[in-house]
C-alpha positions as protocol buffer text, in pm:
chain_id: "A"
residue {
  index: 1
  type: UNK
  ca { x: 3045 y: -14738 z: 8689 }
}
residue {
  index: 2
  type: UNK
  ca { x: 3441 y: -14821 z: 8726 }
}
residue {
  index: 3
  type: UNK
  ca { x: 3493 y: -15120 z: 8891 }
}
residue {
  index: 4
  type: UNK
  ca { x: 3785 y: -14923 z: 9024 }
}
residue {
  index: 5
  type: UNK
  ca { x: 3661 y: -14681 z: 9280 }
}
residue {
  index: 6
  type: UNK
  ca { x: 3945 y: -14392 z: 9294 }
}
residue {
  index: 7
  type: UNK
  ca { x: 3787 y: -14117 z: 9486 }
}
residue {
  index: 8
  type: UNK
  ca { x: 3752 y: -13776 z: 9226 }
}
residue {
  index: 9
  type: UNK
  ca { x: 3641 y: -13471 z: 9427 }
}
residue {
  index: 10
  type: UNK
  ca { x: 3561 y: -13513 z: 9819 }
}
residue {
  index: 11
  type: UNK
  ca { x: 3490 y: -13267 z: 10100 }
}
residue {
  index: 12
  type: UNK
  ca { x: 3429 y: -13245 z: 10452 }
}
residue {
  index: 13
  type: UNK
  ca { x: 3230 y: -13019 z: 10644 }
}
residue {
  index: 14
  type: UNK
  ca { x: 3167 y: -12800 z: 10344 }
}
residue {
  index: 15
  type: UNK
  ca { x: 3029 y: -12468 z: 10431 }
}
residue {
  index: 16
  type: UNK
  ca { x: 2918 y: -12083 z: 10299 }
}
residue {
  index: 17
  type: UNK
  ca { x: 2829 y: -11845 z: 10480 }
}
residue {
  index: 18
  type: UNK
  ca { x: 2681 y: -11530 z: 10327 }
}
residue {
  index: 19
  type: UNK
  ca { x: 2626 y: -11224 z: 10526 }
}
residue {
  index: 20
  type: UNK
  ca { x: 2702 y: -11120 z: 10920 }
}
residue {
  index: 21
  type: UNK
  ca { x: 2485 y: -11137 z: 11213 }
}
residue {
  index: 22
  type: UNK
  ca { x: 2117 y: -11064 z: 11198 }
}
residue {
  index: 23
  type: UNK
  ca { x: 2192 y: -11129 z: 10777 }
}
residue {
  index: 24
  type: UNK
  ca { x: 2377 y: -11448 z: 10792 }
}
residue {
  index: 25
  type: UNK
  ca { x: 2259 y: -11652 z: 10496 }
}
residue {
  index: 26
  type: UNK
  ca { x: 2415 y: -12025 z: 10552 }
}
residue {
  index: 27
  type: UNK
  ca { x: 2376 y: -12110 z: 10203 }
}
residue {
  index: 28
  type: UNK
  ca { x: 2588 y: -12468 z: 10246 }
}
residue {
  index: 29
  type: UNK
  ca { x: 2605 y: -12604 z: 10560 }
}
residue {
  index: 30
  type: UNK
  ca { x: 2863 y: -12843 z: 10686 }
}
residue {
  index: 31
  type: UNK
  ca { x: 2813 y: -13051 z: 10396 }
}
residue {
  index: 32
  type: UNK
  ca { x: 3029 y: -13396 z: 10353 }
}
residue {
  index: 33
  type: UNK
  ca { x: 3033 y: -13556 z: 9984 }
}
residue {
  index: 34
  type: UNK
  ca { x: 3247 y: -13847 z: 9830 }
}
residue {
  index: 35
  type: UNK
  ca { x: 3249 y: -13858 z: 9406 }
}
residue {
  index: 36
  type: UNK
  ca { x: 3401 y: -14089 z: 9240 }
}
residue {
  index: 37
  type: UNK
  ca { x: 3609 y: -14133 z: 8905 }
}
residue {
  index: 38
  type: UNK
  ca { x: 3364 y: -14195 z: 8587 }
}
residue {
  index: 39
  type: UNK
  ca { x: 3074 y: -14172 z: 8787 }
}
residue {
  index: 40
  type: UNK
  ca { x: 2759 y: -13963 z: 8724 }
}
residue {
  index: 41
  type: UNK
  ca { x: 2663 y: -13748 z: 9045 }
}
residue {
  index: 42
  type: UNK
  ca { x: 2333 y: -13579 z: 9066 }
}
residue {
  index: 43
  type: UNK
  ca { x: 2280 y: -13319 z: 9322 }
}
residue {
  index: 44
  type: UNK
  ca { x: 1924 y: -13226 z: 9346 }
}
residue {
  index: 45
  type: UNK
  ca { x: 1702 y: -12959 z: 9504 }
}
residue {
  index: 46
  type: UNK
  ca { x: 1453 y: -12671 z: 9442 }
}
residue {
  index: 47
  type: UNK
  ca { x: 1615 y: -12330 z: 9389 }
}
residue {
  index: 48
  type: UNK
  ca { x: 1709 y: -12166 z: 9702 }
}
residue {
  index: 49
  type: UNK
  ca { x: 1876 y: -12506 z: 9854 }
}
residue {
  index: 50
  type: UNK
  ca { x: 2226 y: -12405 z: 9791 }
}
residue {
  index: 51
  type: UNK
  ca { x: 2332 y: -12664 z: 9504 }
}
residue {
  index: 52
  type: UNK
  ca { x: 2439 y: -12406 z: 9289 }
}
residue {
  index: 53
  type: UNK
  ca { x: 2670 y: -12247 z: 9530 }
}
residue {
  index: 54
  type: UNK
  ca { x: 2808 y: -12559 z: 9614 }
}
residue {
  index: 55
  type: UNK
  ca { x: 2862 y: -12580 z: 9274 }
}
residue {
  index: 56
  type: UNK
  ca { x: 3059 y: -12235 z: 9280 }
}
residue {
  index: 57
  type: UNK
  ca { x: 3293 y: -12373 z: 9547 }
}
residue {
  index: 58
  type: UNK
  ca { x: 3353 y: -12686 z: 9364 }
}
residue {
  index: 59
  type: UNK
  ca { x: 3533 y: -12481 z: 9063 }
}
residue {
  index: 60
  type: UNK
  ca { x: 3701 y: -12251 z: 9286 }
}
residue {
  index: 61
  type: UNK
  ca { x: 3469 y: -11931 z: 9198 }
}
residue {
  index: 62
  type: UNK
  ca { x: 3354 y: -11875 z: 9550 }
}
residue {
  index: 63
  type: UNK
  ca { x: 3580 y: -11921 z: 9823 }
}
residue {
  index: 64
  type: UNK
  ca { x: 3460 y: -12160 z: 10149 }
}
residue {
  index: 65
  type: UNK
  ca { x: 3349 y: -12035 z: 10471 }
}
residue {
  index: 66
  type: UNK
  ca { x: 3465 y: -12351 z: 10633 }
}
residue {
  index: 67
  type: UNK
  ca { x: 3550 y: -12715 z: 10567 }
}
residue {
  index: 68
  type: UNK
  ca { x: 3836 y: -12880 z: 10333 }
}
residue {
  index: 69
  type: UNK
  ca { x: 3766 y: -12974 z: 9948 }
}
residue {
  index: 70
  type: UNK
  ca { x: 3965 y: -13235 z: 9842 }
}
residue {
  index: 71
  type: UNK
  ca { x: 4116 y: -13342 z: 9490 }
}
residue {
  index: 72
  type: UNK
  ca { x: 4205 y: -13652 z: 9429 }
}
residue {
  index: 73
  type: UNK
  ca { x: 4228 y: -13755 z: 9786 }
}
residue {
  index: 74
  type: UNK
  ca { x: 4452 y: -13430 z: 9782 }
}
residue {
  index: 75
  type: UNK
  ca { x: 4348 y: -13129 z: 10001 }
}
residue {
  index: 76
  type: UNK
  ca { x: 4290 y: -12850 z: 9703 }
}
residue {
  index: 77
  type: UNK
  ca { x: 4510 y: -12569 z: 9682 }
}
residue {
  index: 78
  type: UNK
  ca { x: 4404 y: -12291 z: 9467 }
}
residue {
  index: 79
  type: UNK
  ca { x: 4570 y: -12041 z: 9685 }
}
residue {
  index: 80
  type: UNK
  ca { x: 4761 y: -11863 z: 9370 }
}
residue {
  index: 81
  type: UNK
  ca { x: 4605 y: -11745 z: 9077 }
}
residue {
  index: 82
  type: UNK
  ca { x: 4888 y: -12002 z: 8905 }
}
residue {
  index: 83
  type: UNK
  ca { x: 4765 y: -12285 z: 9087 }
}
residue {
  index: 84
  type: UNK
  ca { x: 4414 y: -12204 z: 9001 }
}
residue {
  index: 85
  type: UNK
  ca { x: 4450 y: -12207 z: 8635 }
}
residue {
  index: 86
  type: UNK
  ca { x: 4583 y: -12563 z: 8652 }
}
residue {
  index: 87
  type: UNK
  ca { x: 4297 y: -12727 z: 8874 }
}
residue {
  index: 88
  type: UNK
  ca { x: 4061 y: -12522 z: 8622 }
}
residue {
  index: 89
  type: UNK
  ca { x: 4239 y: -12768 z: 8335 }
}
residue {
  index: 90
  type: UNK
  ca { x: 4088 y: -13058 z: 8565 }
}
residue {
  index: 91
  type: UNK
  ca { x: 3748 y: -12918 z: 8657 }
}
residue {
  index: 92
  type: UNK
  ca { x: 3500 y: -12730 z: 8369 }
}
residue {
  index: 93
  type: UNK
  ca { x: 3170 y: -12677 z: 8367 }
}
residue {
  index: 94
  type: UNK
  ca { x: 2884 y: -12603 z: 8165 }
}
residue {
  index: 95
  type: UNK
  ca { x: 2635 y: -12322 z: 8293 }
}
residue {
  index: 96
  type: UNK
  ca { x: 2214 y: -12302 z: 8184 }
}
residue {
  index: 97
  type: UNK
  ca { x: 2223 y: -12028 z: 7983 }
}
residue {
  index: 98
  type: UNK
  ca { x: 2418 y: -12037 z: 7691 }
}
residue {
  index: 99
  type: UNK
  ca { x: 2397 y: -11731 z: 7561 }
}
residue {
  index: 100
  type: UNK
  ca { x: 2595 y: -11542 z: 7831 }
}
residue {
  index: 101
  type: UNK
  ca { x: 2877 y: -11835 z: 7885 }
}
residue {
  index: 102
  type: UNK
  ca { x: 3052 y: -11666 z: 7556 }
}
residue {
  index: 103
  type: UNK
  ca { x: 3260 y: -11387 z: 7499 }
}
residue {
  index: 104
  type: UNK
  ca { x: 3062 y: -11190 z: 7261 }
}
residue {
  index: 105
  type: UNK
  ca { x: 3367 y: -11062 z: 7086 }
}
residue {
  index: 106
  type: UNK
  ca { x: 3553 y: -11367 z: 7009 }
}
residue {
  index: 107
  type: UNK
  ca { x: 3496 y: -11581 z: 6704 }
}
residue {
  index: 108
  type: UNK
  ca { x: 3419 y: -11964 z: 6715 }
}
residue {
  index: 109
  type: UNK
  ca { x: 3766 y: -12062 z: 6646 }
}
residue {
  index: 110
  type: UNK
  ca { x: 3909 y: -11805 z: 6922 }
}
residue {
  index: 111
  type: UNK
  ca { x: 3685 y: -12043 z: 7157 }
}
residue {
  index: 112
  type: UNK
  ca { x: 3789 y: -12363 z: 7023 }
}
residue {
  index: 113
  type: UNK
  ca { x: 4170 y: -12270 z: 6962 }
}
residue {
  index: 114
  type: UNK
  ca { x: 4221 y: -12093 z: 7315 }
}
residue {
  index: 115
  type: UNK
  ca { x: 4139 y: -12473 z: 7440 }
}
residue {
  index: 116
  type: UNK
  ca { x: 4400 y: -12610 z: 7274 }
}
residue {
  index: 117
  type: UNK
  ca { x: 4603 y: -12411 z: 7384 }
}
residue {
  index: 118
  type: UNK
  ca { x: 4541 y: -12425 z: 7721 }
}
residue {
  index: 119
  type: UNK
  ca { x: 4561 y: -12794 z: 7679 }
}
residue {
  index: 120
  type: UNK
  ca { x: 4972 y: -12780 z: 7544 }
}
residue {
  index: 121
  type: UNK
  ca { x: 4883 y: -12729 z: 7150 }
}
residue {
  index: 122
  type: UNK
  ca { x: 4979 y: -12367 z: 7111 }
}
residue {
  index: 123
  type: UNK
  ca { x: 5283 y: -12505 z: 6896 }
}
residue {
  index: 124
  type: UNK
  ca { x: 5058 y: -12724 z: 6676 }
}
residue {
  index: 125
  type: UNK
  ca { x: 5050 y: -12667 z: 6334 }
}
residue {
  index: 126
  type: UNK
  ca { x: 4754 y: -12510 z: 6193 }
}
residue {
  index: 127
  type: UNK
  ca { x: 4631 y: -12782 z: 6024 }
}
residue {
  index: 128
  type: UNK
  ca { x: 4686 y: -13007 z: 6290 }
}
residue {
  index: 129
  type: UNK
  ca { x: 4463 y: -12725 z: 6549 }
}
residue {
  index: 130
  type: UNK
  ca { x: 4209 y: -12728 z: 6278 }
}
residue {
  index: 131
  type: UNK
  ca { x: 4143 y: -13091 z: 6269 }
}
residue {
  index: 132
  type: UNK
  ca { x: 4112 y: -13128 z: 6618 }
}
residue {
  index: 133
  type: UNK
  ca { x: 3861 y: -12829 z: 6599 }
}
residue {
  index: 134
  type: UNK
  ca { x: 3697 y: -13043 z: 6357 }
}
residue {
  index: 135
  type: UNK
  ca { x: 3705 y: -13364 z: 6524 }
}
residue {
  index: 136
  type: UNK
  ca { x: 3529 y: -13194 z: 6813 }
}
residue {
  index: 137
  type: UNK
  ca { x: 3277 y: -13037 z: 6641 }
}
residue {
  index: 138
  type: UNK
  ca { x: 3157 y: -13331 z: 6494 }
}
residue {
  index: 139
  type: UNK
  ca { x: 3136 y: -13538 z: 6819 }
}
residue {
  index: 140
  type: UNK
  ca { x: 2867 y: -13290 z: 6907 }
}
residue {
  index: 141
  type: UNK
  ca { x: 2711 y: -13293 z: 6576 }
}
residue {
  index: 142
  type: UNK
  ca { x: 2846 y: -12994 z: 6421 }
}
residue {
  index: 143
  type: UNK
  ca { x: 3016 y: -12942 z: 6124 }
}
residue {
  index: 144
  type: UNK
  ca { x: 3349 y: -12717 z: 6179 }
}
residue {
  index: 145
  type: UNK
  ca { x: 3402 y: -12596 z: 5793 }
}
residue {
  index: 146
  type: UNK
  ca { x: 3034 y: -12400 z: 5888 }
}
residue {
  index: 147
  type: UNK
  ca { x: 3138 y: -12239 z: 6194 }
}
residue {
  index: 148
  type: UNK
  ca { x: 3441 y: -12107 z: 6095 }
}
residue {
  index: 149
  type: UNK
  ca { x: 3469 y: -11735 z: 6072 }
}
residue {
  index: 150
  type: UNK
  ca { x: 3119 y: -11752 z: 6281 }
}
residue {
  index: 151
  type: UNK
  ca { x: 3027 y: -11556 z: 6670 }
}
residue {
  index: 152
  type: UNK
  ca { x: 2835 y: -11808 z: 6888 }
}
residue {
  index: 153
  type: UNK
  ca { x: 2529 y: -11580 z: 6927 }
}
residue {
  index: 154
  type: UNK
  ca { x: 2473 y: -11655 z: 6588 }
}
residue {
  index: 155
  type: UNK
  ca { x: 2382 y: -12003 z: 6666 }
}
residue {
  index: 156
  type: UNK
  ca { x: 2099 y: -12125 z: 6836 }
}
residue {
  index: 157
  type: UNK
  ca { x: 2087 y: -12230 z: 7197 }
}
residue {
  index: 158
  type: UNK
  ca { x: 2144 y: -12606 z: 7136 }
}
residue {
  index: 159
  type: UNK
  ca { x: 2404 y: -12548 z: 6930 }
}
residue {
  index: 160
  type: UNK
  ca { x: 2588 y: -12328 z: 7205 }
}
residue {
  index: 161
  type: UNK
  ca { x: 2515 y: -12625 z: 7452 }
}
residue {
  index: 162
  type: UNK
  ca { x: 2672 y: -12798 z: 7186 }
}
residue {
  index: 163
  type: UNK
  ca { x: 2975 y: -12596 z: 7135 }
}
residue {
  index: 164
  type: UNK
  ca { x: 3041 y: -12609 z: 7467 }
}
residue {
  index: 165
  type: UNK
  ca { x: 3078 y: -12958 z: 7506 }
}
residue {
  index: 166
  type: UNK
  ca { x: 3291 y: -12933 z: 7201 }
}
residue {
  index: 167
  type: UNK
  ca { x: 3500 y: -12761 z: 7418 }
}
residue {
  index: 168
  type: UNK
  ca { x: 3521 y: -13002 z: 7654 }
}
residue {
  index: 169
  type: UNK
  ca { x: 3545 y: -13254 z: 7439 }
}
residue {
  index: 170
  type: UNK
  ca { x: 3922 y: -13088 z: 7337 }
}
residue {
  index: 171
  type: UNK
  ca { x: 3998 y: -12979 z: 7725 }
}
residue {
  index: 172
  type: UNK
  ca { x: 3952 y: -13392 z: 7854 }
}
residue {
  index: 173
  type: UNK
  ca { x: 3911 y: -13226 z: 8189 }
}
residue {
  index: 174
  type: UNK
  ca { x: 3875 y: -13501 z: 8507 }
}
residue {
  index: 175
  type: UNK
  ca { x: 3563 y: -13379 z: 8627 }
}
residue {
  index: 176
  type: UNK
  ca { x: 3248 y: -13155 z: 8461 }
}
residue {
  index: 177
  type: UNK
  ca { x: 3004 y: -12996 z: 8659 }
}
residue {
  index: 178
  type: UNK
  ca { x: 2705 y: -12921 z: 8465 }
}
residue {
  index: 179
  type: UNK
  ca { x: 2458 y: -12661 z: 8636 }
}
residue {
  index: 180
  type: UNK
  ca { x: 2105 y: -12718 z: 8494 }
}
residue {
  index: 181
  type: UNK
  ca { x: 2250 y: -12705 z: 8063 }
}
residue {
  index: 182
  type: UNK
  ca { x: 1950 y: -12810 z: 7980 }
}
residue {
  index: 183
  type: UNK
  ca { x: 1651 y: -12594 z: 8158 }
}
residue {
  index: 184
  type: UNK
  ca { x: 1636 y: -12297 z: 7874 }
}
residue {
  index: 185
  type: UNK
  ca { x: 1644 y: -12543 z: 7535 }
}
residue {
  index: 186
  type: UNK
  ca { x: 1358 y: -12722 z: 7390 }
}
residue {
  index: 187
  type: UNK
  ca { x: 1297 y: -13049 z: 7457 }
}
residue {
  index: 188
  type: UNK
  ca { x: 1439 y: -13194 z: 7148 }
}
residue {
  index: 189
  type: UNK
  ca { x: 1837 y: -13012 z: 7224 }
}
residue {
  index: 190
  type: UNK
  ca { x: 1786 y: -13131 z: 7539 }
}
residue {
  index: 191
  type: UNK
  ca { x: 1749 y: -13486 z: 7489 }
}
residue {
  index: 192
  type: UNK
  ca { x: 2044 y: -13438 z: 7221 }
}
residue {
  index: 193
  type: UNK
  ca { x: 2220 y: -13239 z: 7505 }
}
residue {
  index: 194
  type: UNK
  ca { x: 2181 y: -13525 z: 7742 }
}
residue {
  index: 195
  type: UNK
  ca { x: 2292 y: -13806 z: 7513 }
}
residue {
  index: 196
  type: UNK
  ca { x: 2628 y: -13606 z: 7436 }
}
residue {
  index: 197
  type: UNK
  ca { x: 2744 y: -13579 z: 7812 }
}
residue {
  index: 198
  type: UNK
  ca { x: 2666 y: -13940 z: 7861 }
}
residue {
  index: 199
  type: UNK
  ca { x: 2852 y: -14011 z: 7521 }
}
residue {
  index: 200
  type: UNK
  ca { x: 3144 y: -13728 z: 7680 }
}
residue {
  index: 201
  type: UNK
  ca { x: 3189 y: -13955 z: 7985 }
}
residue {
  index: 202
  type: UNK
  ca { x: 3206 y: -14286 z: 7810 }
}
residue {
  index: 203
  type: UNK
  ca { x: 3473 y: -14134 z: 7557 }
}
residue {
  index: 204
  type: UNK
  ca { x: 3695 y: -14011 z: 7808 }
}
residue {
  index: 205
  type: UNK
  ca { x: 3613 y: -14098 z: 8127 }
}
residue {
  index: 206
  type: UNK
  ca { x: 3475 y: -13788 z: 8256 }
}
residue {
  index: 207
  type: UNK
  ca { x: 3325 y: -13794 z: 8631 }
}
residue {
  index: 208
  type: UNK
  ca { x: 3034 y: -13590 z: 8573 }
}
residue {
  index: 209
  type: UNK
  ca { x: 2832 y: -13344 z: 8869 }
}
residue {
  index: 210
  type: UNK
  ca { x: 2509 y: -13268 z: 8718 }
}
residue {
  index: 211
  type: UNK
  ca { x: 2296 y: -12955 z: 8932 }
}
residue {
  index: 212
  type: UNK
  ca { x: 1941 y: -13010 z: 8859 }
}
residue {
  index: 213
  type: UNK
  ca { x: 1554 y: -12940 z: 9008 }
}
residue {
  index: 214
  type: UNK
  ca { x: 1463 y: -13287 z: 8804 }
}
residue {
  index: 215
  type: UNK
  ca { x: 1438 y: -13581 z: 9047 }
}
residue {
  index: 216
  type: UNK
  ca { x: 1274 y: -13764 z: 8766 }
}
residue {
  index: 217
  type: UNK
  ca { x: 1567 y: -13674 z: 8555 }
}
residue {
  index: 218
  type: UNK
  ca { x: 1767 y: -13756 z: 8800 }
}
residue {
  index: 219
  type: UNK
  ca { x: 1680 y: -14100 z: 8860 }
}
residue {
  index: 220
  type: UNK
  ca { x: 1729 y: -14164 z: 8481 }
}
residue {
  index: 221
  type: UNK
  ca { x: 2068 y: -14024 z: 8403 }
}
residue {
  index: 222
  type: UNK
  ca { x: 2270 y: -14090 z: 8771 }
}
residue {
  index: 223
  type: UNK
  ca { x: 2465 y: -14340 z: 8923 }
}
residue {
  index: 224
  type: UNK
  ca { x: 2485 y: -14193 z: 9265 }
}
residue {
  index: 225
  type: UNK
  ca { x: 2206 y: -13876 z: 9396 }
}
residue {
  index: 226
  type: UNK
  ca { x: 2241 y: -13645 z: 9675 }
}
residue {
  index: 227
  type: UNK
  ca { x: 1957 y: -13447 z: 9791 }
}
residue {
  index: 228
  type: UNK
  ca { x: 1989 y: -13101 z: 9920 }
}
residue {
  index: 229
  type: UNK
  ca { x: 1716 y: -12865 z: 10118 }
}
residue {
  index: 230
  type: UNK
  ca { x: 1838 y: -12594 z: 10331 }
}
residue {
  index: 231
  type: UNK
  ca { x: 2213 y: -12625 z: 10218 }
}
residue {
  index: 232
  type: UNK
  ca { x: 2208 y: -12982 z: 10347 }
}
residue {
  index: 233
  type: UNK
  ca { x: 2249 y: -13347 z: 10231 }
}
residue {
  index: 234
  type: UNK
  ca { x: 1883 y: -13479 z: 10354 }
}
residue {
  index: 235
  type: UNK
  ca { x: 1944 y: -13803 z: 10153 }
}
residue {
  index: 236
  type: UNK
  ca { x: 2255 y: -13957 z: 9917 }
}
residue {
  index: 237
  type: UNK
  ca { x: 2298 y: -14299 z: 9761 }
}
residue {
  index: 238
  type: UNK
  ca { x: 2280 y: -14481 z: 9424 }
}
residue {
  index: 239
  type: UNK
  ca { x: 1961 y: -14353 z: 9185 }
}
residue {
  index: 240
  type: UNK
  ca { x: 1777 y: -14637 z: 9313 }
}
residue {
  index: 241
  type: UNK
  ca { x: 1827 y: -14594 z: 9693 }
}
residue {
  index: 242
  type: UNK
  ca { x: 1746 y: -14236 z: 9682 }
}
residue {
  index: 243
  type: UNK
  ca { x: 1475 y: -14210 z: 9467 }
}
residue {
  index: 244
  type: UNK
  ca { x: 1315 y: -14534 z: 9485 }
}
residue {
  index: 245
  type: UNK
  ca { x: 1356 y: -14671 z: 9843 }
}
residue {
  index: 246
  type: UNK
  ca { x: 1344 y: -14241 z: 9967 }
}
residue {
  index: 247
  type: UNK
  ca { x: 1352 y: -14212 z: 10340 }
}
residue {
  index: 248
  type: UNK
  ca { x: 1357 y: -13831 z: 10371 }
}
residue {
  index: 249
  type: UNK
  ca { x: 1023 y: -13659 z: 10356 }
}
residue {
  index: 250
  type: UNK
  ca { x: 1173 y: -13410 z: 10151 }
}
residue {
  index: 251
  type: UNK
  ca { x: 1327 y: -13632 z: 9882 }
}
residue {
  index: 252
  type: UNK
  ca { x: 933 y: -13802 z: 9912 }
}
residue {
  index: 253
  type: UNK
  ca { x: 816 y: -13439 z: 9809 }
}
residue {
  index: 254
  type: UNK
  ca { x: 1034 y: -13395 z: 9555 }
}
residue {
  index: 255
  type: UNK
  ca { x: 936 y: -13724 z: 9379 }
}
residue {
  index: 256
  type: UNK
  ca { x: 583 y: -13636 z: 9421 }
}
residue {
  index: 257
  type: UNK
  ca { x: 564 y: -13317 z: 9296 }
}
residue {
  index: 258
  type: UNK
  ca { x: 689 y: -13481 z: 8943 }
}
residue {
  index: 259
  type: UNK
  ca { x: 377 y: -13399 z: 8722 }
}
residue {
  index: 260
  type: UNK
  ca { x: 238 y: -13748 z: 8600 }
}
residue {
  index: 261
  type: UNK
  ca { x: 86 y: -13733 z: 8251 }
}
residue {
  index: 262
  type: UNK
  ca { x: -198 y: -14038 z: 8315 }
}
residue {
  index: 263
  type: UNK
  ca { x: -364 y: -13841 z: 8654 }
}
residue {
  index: 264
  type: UNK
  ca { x: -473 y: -13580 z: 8720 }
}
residue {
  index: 265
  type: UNK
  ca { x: -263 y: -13289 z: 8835 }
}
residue {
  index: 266
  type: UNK
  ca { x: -338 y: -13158 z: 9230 }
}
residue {
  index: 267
  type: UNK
  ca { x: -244 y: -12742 z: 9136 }
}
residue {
  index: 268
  type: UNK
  ca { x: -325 y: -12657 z: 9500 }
}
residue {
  index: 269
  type: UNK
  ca { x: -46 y: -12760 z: 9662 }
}
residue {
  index: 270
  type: UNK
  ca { x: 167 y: -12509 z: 9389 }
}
């Protein structure tokens, strides 16, 4: 955690509304949240809570209802479609399912080179793209020279996790929001998966807003948790505060439903 606290992303009475009159949906509801540079920010909550639309509003692909989003301590304006590509070279995320995050058409190195680009290396040499290329690749593990020339469906699931922190890795955006990358890999890539993103933030500085179900998770990987139920902040704080010292029934709920391998598991409360 920077000793330095520069506020990141911030909003103030954050809200979506879905629907009109008898079919309103409030999916986020007057929501207030403060992230900060470098930091790891867990928002947590069972499907339905609104985390993942919040989520949407964060990278500009859902517009707000109500409320002001603010980038570094500026109020956001993503008003042109100009002025949306450059806060998307700040803010990129990573989405669960890998397979349908890529263009099925485009080649590896279409993927890799169109973030060079976007990051001011369309006038690099060739060489000079493809060692980049292969300097990301191998911060995730992957060798470049056996890619090349490759689609990513013809990996496997992990390694499109992979890729796409490779991408990342080469667009050094200011914040990542990652929306559950780790809920349809095995156990192994997802461990791997985890490590990377911690290694991602602690190579360049990367404030990172991880979406997950996973208190347990949570608790292991954050440095500050907000709990959502009902498109609400119930509870926020540091890992420990939240999840330790929990004062919100819900958040209590939450940490109790986490299946505990030495008792035995209550399956009527499911």
């Amino acid at each position: 955690m920077n000793n330095k606290r520069n506020l990141c992303l911030s909003g103030k009475n954050v809200t979506k509304v879905f629907g009109l009159g008898n079919k309103k949906n409030v999916a986020v509801d007057n929501v207030d949240f403060e992230f900060y540079e470098g930091d790891l920010i867990s928002i947590v909550g069972e499907s339905g809570s609104g985390k993942t639309t919040l989520a949407k509003m964060l990278l500009g692909l859902t517009k707000i209802t109500k409320g002001e989003i603010f980038f570094q301590d500026k109020l956001r304006d993503i008003s042109t479609h100009k002025k949306k590509k450059e806060y998307w070279k700040n803010i990129q995320a990573i989405f669960q399912d890998p397979f349908s995050a890529y263009n099925t058409f485009l080649k590896i190195d279409s993927v890799l080179l169109d973030c060079i680009n976007m990051r001011g290396g369309k006038h690099f040499t060739m060489d000079k793209k493809i060692q980049l290329m292969t300097e990301a690749c191998s911060f995730v593990n992957l060798k470049y020279a056996e890619l090349t020339n490759k689609y990513p469906f013809e990996l496997s699931g992990g390694q499109m996790q992979r890729l796409m922190i490779a991408r990342i890795f080469l667009l050094k955006p200011k914040i990542l929001l990652a929306d559950e990358p780790t809920s349809m890999i095995d156990a192994c890539s997802r461990a791997t998966i985890l490590d990377m993103l911690m290694n991602l933030r602690n190579e360049i500085g990367t404030t990172i807003i991880f979406i997950t179900h996973d208190i347990g998770l949570a608790y292991y990987i954050s440095d500050s948790v907000y709990i959502m139920e009902r498109g609400k902040f119930v509870e926020r704080g540091t890992a420990e505060e939240v999840i330790i010292h929990s004062k919100a029934d819900y958040t209590k709920r939450l940490i109790s439903d986490v299946p505990k391998i030495h008792e035995e598991w209550d399956l009527t409360t499911v």
